[in-house]
C-alpha positions in Angstrom: -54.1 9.6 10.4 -51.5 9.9 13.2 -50.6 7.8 16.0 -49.1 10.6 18.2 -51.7 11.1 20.9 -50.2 14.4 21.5 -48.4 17.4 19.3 -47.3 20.0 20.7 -47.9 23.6 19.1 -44.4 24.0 18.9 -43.8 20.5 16.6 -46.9 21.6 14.3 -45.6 24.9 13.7 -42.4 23.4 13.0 -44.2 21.3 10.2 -45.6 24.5 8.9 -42.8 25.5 8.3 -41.2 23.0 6.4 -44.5 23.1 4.3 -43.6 27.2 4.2 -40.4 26.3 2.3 -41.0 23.2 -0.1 -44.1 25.1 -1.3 -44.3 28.6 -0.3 -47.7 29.2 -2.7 -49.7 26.0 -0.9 -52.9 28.1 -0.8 -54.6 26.3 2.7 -51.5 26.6 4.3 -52.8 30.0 6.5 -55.4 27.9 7.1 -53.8 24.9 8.4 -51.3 27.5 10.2 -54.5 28.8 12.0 -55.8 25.9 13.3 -52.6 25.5 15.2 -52.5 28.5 16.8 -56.8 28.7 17.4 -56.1 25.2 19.3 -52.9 26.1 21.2 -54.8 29.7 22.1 -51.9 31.5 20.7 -54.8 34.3 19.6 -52.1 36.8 18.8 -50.2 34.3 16.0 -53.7 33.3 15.1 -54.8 37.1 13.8 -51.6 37.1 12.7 -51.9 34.1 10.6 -55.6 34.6 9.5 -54.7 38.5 8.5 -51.9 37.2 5.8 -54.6 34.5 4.6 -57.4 37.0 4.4 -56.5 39.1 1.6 -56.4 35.9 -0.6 -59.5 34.7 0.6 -61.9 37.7 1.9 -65.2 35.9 1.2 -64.4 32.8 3.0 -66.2 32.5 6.2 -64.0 30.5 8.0 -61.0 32.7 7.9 -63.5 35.7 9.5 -64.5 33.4 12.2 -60.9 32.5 13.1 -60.3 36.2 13.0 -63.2 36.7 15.3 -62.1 34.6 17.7 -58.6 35.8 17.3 -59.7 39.3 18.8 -62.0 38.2 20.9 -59.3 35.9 22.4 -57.2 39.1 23.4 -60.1 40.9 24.6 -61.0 43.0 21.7 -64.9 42.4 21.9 -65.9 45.2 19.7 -63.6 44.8 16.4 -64.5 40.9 17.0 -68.6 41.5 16.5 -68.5 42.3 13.0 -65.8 39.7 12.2 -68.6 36.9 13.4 -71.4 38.4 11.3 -69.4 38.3 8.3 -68.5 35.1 9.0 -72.2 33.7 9.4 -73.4 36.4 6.5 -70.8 34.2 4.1 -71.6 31.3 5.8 -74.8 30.9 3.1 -76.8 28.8 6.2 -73.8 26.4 7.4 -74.6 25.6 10.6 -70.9 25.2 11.0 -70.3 28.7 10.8 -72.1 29.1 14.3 -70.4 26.7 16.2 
């Protein structure tokens, strides 16, 4: 765990990116990506990210939700809707999926 009591989105994404290039296939990596940009409220790099990890991982609930909250984020209610309910249909009861 970290000492810093503070990172900056722009020192995260900078990690990323050294990640991006000693191990281009790290499969969580869109993942880790997104929670970068869901935190900083970047919502347009966080559909971005989510929609390159989605195709590798379509049944995983999480990366719906981030999506949902992506488009929601830039005021794009209605394409966000069905984005949640896939996320909490996947979801298989986790109360996490809610939250």
């Amino acid at each position: 765990m970290s000492n810093r009591s503070f990172v900056s989105p722009w020192s995260d994404s900078h990690e990323l990116e050294n990640i991006r290039a000693l191990d281009p296939g790290h499969p969580p990596l869109w993942g880790d990506e997104s929670g970068v940009y869901f935190h900083a409220r970047d919502y347009p790099a966080l559909e971005s990210a989510v929609r390159k990890g989605l195709p590798a991982n379509p049944r995983e609930w999480s990366a719906h939700y981030f999506l949902a909250v992506a488009l929601e984020g830039q005021g794009r209610h209605r394409e966000a809707l069905p984005e949640y309910q896939t996320a909490v249909d996947l979801s298989n009861g986790d109360l996490h999926a809610a939250r």
